[in-house]
N, C-alpha and C positions, 0 to 999 in steps of 0.2 A: 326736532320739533315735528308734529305730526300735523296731517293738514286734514280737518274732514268735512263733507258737505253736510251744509243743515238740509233735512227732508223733512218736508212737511207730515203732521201728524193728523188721524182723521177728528182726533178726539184729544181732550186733556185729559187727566186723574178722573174728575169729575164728571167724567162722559160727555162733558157739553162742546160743539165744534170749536173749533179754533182757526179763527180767521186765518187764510190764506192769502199771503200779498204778495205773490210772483214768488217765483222761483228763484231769481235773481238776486234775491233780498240777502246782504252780508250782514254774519251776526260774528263777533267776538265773544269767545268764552273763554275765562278762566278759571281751571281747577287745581285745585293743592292735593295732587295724591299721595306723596313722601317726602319728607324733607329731611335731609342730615348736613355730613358737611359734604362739603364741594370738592371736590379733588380735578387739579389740571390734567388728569390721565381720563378720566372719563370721561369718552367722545361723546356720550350721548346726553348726558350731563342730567338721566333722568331722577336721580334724587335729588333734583331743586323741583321749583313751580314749572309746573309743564304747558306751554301755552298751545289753548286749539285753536282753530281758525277757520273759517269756514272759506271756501275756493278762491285761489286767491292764485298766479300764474310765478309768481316767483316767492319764496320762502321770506326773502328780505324785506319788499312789498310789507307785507304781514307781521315783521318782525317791527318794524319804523312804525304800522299803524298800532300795534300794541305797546310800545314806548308811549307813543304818545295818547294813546286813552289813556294808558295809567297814569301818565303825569295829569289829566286831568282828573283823574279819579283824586290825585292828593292835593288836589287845590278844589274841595271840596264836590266833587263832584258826585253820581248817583252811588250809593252805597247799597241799594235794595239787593236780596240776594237775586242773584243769575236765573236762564232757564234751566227747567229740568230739577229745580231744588239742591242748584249748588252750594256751597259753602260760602257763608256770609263773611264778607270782608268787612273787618270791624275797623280798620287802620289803614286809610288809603294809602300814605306812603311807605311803609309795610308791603304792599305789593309792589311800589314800582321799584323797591328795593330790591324784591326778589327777581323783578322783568332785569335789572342789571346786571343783579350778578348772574341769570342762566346764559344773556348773551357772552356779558364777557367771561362766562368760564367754555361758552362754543367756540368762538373766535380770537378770546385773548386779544383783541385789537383795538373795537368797535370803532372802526373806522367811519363807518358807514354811519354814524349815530355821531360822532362829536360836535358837530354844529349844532343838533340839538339839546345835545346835555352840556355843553359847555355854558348853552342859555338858562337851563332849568335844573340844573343840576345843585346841591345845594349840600350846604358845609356839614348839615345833620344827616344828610342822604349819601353822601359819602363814605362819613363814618360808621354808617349800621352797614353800608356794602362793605367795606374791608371786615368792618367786624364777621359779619353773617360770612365770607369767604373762609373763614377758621382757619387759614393758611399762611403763614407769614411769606412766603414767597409769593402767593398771588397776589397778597394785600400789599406788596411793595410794587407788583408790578401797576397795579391799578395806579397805585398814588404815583408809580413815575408817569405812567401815559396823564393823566389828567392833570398832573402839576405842569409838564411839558408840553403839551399837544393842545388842553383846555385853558392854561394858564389861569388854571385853579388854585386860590388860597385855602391850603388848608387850616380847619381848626387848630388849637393844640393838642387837647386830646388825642386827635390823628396820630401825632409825632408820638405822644406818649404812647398810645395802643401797639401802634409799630415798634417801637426800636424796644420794648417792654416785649414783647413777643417774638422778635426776632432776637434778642438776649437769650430767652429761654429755650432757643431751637440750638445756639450758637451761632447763629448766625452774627456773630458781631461786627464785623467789616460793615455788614449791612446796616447795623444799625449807628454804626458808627456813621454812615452816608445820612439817615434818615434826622441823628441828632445835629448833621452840618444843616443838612435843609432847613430845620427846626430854626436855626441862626440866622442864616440868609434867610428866611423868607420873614424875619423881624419878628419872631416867639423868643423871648429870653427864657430858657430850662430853671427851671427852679431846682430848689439842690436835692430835692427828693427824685427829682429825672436822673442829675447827675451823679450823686450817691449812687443809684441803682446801677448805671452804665459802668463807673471803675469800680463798682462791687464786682460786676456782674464777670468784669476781665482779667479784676486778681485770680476769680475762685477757679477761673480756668486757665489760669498760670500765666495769662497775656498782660503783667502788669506794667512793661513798657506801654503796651495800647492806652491805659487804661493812666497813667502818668504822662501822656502826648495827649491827651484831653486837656489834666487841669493843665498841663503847659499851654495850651491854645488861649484857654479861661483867662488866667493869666496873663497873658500880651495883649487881650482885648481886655484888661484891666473889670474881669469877670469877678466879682468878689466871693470866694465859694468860703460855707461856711464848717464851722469846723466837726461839725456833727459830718460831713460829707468824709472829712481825712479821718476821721473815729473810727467811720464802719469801714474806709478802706485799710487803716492800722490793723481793725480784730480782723479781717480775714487774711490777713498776710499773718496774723497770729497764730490763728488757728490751724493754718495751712504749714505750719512750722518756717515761716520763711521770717524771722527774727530779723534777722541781719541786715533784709530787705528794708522791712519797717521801719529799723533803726536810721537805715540812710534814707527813706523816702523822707521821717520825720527831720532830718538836720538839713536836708535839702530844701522843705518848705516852708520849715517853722520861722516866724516872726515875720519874714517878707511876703507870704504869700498868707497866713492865718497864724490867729493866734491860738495857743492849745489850750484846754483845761484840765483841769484833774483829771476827768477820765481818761485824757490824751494819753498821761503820764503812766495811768494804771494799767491799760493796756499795755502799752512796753515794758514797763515792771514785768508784769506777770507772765510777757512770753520771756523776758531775760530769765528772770528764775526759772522758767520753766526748762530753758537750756543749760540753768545753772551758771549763768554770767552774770555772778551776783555783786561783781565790781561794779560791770557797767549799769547794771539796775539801781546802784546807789548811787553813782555819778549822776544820772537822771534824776534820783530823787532828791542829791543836794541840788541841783540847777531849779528845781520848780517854783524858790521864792524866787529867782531873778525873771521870770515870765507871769509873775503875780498869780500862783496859784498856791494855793495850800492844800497838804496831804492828808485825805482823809481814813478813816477806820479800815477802807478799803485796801488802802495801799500798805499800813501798817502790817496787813494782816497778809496780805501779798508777800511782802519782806519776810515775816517773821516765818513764814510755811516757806519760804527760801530758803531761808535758812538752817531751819530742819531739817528741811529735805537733806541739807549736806551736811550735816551732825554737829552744825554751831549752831548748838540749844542753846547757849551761856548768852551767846549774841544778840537770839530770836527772846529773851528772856529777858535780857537789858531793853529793849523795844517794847514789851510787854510795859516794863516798868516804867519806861517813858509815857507810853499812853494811858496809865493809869494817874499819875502825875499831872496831866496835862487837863487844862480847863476847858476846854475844847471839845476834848474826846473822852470815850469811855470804851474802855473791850468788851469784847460780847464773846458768845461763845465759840466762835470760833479763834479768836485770839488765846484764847485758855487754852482750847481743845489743840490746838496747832504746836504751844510749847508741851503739853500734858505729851501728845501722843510722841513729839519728840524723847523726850527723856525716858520715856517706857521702851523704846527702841534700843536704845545706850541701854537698857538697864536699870536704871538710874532711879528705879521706883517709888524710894522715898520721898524724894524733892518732888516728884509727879505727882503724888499722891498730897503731899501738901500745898502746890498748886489748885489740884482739885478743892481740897478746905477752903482755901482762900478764896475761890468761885466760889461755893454756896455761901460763904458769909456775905459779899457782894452781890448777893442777891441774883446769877447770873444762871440763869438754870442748865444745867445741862446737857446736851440730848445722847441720843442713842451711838454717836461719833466718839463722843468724849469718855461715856460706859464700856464700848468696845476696847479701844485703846489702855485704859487699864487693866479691864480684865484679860487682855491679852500678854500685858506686860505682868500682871499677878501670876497671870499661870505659866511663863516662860520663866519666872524667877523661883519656881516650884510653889508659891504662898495661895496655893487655892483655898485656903476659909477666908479671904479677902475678896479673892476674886470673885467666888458662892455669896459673900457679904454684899457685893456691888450689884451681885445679876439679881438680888432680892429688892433691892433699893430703886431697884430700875422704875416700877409700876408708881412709885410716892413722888418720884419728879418725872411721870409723866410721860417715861420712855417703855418702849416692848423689845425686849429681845428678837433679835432676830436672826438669821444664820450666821451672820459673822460672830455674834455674843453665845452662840453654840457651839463654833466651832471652835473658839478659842478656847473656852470652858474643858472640851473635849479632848482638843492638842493636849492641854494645861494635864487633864488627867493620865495621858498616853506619857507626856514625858516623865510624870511622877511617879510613874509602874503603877496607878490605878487603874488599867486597862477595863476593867468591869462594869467601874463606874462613868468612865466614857462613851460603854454600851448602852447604860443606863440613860444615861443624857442622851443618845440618840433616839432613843424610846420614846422620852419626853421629848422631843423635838421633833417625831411624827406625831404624837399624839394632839401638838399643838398647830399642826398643819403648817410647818414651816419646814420647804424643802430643804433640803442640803444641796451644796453646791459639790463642784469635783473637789475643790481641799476640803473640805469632809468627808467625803472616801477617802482620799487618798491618806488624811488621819489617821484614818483607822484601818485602811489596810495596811499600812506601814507599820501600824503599832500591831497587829496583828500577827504580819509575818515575822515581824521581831520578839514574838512571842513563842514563834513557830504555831501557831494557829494557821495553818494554810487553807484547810478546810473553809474556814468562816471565811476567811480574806476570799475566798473563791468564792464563797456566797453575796458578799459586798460586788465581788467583779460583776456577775450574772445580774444583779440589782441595778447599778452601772448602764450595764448592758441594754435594759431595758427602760431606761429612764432618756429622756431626750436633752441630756448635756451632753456638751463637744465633750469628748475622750481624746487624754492627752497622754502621753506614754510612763511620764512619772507616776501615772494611774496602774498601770499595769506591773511596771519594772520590779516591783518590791516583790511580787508574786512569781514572774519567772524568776527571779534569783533563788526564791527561796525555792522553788520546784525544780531548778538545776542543781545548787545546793544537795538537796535531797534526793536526786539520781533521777527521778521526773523529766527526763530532758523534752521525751513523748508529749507530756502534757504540757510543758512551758512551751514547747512547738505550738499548743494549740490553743496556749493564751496568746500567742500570737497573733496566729489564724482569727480569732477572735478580732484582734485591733483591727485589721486590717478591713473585716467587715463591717467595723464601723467608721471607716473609713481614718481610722488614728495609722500614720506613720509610723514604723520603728525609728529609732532614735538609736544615735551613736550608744548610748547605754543599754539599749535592748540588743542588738550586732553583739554586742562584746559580750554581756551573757552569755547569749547562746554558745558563741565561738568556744567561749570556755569550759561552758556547760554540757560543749561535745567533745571537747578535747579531754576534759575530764574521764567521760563514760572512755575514749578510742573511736570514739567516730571522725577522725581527722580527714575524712573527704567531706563527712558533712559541714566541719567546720569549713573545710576551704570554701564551698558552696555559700555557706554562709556569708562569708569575707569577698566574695565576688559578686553576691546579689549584694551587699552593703556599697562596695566598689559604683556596681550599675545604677545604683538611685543617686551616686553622688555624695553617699554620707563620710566623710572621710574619717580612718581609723585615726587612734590614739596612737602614743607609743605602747601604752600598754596590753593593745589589743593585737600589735602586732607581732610583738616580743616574745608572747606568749605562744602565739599561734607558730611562731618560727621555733621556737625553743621545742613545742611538744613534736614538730614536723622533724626537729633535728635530732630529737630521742627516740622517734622511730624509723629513723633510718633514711626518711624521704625528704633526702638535701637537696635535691631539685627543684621539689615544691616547696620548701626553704623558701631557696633563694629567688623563686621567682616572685613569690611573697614579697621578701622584704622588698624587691626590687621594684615592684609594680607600686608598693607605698612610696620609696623614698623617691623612684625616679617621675613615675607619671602622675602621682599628687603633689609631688616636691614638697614632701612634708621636712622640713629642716628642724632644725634639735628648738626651735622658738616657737615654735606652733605643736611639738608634740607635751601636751600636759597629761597628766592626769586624769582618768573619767572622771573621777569623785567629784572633779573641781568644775566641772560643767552641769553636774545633776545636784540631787541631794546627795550630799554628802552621808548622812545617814542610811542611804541605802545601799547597803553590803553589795560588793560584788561578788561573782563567784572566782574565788582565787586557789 
């Protein structure tokens, strides 16, 4: 804070004198030259309100008479602007807010000041100072000195601003203090405070913290309501912590709240979603004994269960339950969930008359349920069914979109219409619908399986320049078939390539090459090869290694043999259980080089 003498002036603006009344005469000025936030490391603390003063023998002096103008300024006092043509103060307690917070971000103490403010100080003048501090540590230091030292009642709000702001920092601990205050000092948390705090503890894995709440709730016979355990269920859901849920749920249900449907729906859906589809119907027979009943939501939960794990027969009896049922009706997604099922299996008849039986029910279908068969049409080779669907699309109101191109696409790749897959790419720029990576990788696969390398290398370069993640099954089809071809040079330098966009090789791309140099006689490259695969940690197959020992033992270099095999079986401890097959960790359809 800076101190400076008023000097008399000979004249104003207006040229006319301006009385002079001693020299002596103390004036007070206040000016706002920057404001942001406040931060406890700046000594000078000059981005708050900066207060002048005119001669004054000690700084404190001057800092007590500027406390207390402004608290008269907010109990109505002069509002005219200042000398000099300062900035008009339209909000008197507005200033003395900011006269608090530049002391206490000098001092941190304001010792010198609590006699005063402890008398004037006021429950809305508190909370614009913690607020306006933007700091959750300072704004707890504030509220501990004046809850302590002023034996000030805080609002609630206060409790709310704080431990809402100290959540969001992590500070939880603290805010776990601020929600005890909030208690003792006679604020009972409504459940939208306490929702947010064991929200706030699951999402950052503290859900003991955050279960030692409602246990508190609880022994003071706190009645928390069940919307508060909902939001703490979905993020234990979400967080994949099922099992958590599951036991937080049978630890609190009945005695401590009663659940409803959604309660139920949420553990459903993380059960299935782990595939613990026993215990998701154990839950779903128990919900008439807690008076609730299963809705469309939870049906449709089950039945996408159940697909998921290829008892369509199952998900399809549920179906026909809730069709049956006076209560309920399915909707598109209940269709769409057995449809896409059975198009998976294969099974495409029965899907495809599921599908019938939607539009007679009048149930329209979207772009999910379109996908799904034209995926399964063109994987069972039936593309004038699949073309049949993707024209149908625009009459009930759905657009194709990359996944309904891409499938159409595969669908022509698998059926040796490669041309016409190109074609449909065509159309599928033309309609300004990007492709994704498995649409390269479609069609570079059908490509090189064509022996088209040329183009597939057009597709990579396209790739290349397009801003999707690059993933190695994107490439792989292409070095194979450029090692294949004696290319070993240039499959090096589709490498080279991945690596600069920043795509890993993978256990399938190592093992190419390895082969692809053992092929040519370049057996130091390959060894190279199999030691940088070694350094990243990628661990060989058996059949990359077998190979590689086998070509090193046909020419002659049984030392590098066997320090091969030996560096695989001893210092990865690859045992005969972990050595499978590449085929059976990539696409299978993409050729190795053998």
């Amino acid at each position: 804070m800076k101190i400076k003498e008023s000097k008399p002036k000979p004249s104003s603006k207006s040229g006319r004198p301006v009385r002079n009344s001693g020299s002596s005469q103390k004036r007070i000025v206040i000016e706002n030259i920057y404001e942001c936030r406040a931060e406890p490391n700046d000594g000078a603390a000059v981005q708050m309100t900066l207060l002048f003063f005119t001669t004054r023998p000690f700084w404190v002096r001057a800092s007590k008479l500027a406390v207390a103008h402004f608290h008269s300024l907010a109990h109505g006092g002069s509002r005219s602007r200042s000398f000099n043509d300062r900035e008009v103060i339209s909000n008197s307690e507005a200033w003395f807010v900011k006269v608090v917070c530049t002391l206490f971000v000098r001092s941190q103490s304001l010792d010198s000041y609590l006699g005063y403010l402890s008398k004037n100080l006021t429950p809305s003048i508190a909370f614009e100072v913690i607020k306006r501090l933007n700091n959750p540590k300072l704004g707890l230091k504030f509220f501990e000195l004046s809850r302590s030292n002023m034996s000030f009642n805080h609002p609630f709000r206060t409790y709310n601003l704080l431990m809402r702001s100290l959540c969001q920092m992590g500070f939880h601990n603290s805010a776990k203090f601020i929600f005890d205050c909030m208690r003792s000092d006679g604020h009972s948390p409504d459940n939208s405070v306490i929702e947010f705090l064991v929200s706030s503890c699951a999402q950052v894995g503290k859900l003991d913290f955050g279960e030692k709440v409602l246990d508190e709730l609880q022994c003071d016979e706190v009645r928390v309501s069940v919307f508060v355990y909902n939001s703490l269920l979905n993020v234990l859901v979400k967080r994949n912590q099922v099992t958590e849920a599951v036991c937080l749920f049978r630890k609190h249900v009945a005695s401590h709240f009663d659940p409803d449907t959604w309660t139920f729906n949420i553990l459903i859906r993380g059960l299935c979603g782990i595939r613990e589809l026993h215990t998701a119907f154990g839950l779903f027979d128990d919900m008439e004994n807690f008076g609730c009943l299963p809705d469309i939501v939870t049906y449709n939960t089950l039945i996408s269960g159940l697909c998921r794990i290829n008892q369509v027969d199952r998900g399809c009896k549920l179906l026909q339950k809730v069709q049956s049922s006076s209560e309920l009706s399915p909707n598109v997604i209940t269709f769409t969930s057995v449809i896409s099922g059975y198009c998976k299996l294969g099974r495409i008849e029965e899907a495809s008359a599921l599908f019938d039986e939607m539009i007679i029910s009048r149930i329209k279908p979207n772009a999910v349920t379109f996908n799904a068969l034209i995926d399964g049409f063109g994987k069972a080779g039936d593309m004038a069914s699949a073309i049949a669907l993707f024209e149908k699309m625009p009459f009930h109101g759905s657009h194709p979109d990359v996944i309904t191109f891409t499938s159409l696409i595969d669908g022509y790749c698998r059926s040796g219409w490669l041309n016409l897959g190109l074609k449909l790419w065509r159309e599928m720029n033309a309609r300004n619908v990007a492709p994704n990576g498995y649409t390269f990788s479609v069609l570079i696969h059908a490509l090189c399986k064509d022996n088209r390398l040329h183009e597939a290398r057009d597709f990579l370069m396209l790739l290349n320049r397009s801003n999707l993640v690059s993933k190695p099954f994107m490439y792989n089809p292409v070095v194979d078939g450029l090692c294949k071809a004696g290319n070993v040079d240039e499959a090096n330098m589709i490498v080279a390539e991945m690596e600069e966009k920043r795509c890993n090789p993978d256990k399938l791309t190592f093992t190419i090459l390895i082969l692809g140099n053992c092929m040519k006689g370049r057996l130091f490259e390959a060894i190279g090869i199999f030691n940088k695969m070694m350094a990243v940690g990628c661990a060989p197959d058996k059949i990359t290694v077998d190979s590689l020992v086998s070509c090193l033992f046909k020419a002659g270099m049984s030392n590098e043999a066997i320090q091969i095999k030996k560096t695989a079986v001893e210092d990865l401890n690859l045992g005969v259980s972990c050595l499978r097959n590449v085929h059976s960790r990539t696409n299978a359809e993409i050729r190795v080089a053998v």
